[in-house]
N, C-alpha and C positions, 0 to 999 in steps of 0.2 A: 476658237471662234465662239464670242458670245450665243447663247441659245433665242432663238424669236421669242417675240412676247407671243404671247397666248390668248388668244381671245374669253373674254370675262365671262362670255355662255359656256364653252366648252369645258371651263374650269368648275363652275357651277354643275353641271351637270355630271361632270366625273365623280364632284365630292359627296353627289346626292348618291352617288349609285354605289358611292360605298360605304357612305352611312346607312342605306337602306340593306346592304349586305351583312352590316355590323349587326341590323335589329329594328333599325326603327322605322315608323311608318312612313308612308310616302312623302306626310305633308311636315313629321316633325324634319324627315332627311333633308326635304328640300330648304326650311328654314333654317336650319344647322350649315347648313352649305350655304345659302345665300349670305347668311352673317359676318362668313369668314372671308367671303369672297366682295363682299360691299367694304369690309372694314379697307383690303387691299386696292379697293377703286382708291378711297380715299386717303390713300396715302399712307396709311395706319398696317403696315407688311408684316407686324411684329406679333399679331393674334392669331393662333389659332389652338360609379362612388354613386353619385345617388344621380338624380334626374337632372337632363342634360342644360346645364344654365340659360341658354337660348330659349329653350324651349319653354321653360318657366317665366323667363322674361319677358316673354312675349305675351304669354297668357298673362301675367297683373299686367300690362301696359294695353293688350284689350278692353279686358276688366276693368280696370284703374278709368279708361275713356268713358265706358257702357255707364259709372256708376257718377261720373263726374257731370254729364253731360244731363245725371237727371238730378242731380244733388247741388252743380257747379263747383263740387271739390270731392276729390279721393283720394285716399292711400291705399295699397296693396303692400302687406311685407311679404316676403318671401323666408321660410325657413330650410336651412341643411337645402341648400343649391349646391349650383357648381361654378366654375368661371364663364362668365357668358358672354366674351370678345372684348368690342366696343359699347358701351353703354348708350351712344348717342344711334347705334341703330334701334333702339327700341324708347327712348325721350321722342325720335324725330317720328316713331309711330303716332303719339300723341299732338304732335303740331300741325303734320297734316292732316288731322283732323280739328283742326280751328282751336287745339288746347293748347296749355304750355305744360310740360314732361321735364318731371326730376326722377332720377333715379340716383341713387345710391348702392353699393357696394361696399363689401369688407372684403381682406385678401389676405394671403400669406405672408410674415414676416418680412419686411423688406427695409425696416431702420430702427435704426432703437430709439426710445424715447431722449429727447431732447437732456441732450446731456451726458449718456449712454454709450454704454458701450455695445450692447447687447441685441440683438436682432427682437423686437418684440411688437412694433408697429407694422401693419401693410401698408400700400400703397394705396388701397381703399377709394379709388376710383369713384367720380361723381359727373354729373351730366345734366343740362338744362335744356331744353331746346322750345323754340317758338317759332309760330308760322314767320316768315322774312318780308310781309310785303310782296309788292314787284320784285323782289330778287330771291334769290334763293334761304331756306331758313336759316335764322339766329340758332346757334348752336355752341355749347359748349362742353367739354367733355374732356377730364385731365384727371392723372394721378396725382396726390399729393407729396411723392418724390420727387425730386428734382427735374428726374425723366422716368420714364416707363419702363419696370425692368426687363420686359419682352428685350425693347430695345438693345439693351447689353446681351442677352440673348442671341438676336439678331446681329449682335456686332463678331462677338464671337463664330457664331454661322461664319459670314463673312471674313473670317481672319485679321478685321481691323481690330486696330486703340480703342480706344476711349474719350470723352474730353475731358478733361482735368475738369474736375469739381461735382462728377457725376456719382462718385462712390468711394469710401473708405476697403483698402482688406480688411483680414481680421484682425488684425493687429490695428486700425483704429488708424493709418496710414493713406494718405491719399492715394490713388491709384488710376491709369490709365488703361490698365488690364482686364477684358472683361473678366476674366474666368477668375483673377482676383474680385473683381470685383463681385461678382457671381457668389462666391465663397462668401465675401466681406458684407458689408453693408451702405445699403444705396441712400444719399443726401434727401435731407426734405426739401421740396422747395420754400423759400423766402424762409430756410432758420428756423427759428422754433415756430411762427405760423404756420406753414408748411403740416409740422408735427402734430399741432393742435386742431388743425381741421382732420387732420385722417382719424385721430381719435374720437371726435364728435360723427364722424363718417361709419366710426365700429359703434359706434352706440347707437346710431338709427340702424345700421344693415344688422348688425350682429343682437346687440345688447336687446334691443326693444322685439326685435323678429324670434328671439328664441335662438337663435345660433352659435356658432361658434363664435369665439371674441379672445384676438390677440392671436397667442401662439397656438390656440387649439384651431386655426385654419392652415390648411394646406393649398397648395397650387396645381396649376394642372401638370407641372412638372413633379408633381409628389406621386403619383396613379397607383401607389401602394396604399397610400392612406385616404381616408375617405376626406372630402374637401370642408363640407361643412359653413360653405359661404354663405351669408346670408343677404338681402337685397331690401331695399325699401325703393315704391314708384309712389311718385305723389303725383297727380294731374290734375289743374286747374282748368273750366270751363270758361275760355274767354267772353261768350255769349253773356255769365253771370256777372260781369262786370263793368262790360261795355262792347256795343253793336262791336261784331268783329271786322266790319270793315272802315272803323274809326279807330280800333287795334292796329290795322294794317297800314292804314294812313301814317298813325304814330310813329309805327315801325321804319316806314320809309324815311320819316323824318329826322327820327333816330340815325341811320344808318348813311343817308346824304349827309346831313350835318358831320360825322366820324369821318368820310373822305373827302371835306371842303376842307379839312386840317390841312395846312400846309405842309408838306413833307422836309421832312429832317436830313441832313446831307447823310448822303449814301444809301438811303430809303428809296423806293419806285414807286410804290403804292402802298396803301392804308387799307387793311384787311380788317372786317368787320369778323366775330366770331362762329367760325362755320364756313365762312366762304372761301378758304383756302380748301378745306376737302371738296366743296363742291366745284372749283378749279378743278383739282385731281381727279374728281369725277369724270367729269366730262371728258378732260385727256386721257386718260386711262378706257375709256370705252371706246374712244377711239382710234387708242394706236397699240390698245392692249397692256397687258399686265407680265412685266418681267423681274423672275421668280428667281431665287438662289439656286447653284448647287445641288447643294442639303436639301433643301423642299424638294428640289425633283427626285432627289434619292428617294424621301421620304411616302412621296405619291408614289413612285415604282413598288417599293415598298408593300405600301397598302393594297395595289391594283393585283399585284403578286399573290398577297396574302387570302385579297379573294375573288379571283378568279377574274380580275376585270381589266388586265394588261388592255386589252385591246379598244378600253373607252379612255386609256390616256390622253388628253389633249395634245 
């Protein structure tokens, strides 16, 4: 018998009480926990050494606002981070406050240079976000893989496939296998573009921030070796460019115009970028968040480890 969903409070509130178990303060547990726990509102199940990448994140994406909003532009780089989930929770910090939020990311080996045989590229994650108008915000936020390699992670959890065209093994072979693929190495998306932005992606997060760049980052699946992530947040001040509520008019106009497109056979609807998690949003706080297997080992786990069985959701 399947396990119930879990309500998105109770689960928030277990993960603070054992990051605050772990060491950290109230309000960094509780943003550590909120991260992981908004990533799975939106759909995104597959997230979860030096100072904890959220926590950092969050401070330049404050920072980055405070500095933009007197200047009408900033950047924050981040140096020797760590993984810090979805990236579009901390761009979408910056939108609800009337800006537009870029964040940048480098990561651990997950393709090899165009051409390659060799694991030496990350997946180097990037993220856009802006206020939506009437509707919920524009938001973007993708690795430069084909897919995300949580995801084969997560597939493996799971006991399923793969889809063909998601990753080579090591032998350079396509594969349907995560744990081949795991081993192997994961497709860019679009081909050598694909390749070519994650590179331009290590040289603002890693190269220009002082950090690590290429094979000298680690994942949070490495916990032996220190991670060495680097970050870059740029925020723009809509105010400095134009009233932000002829931004938002634009925006709407933007976004109506995208679903007056006529739909293509087999298509239902026209998804503007962002609005599918904030679909997910809303369903998921409503009928709850349900979690694998493994994850619930994995909380037993931790709750075990200290002392906190009894605030299991």
């Amino acid at each position: 018998m399947p396990r119930p969903a879990v309500a998105p409070d109770a689960l928030r509130a277990f993960a603070t009480r054992a990051y605050r178990a772990a060491g950290l303060s109230d309000d960094d547990a509780w943003l550590s926990a909120d991260t992981l726990v908004q990533a799975d509102l939106w759909g995104h199940q597959s997230h979860g050494h030096d100072a904890m990448g959220q926590i950092l994140a969050a401070h330049a994406a404050e920072e980055a606002v405070i500095r933009a909003r007197r200047h009408g532009l900033a950047a924050v780089a981040l140096r020797n981070s760590n993984h810090f989930g979805t990236a579009m929770y901390f761009t979408l910090m910056a939108a609800r406050q009337d800006c537009i939020g870029f964040l940048a990311t480098n990561a651990s080996p997950a393709m090899a240079p165009w051409g390659g045989r060799r694991k030496a590229v990350g997946n180097n994650p990037w993220s856009w976000a802006c206020p939506g108008g009437s509707h919920a915000p524009m938001v973007l936020d993708i690795a430069n893989t084909g897919v995300a390699r949580g995801k084969i992670y997560l597939a493996r959890q799971r006991g399923e496939t793969i889809p063909p065209g998601w990753a080579l093994d090591a032998d350079g072979v396509p594969t349907t296998d995560p744990e081949a693929a795991i081993n192997g190495i994961v497709q860019p998306m679009a081909e050598h573009k694909g390749y070519a932005i994650a590179v331009m992606m290590d040289m603002l997060a890693g190269v220009l921030s002082g950090s690590g760049i290429g094979t000298e980052v680690h994942g949070p699946y490495q916990a032996k070796q220190r991670s060495r992530a680097g970050h870059l947040m740029i925020v723009l001040n809509i105010a400095a460019f134009q009233p932000v509520e002829d931004f938002k008019a634009r925006i709407d106009q933007q976004i109506d115009a995208l679903k007056a497109v006529p739909l293509a056979p087999g298509a239902s609807e026209i998804l503007y970028p962002g609005e599918r998690e904030a679909q997910n949003d809303t369903r998921h706080r409503r009928d709850g968040l349900v979690l694998p297997d493994d994850t619930w080992a994995d909380l037993k786990r931790i709750a075990d480890k200290y002392g906190i069985a009894g605030d299991l959701p």
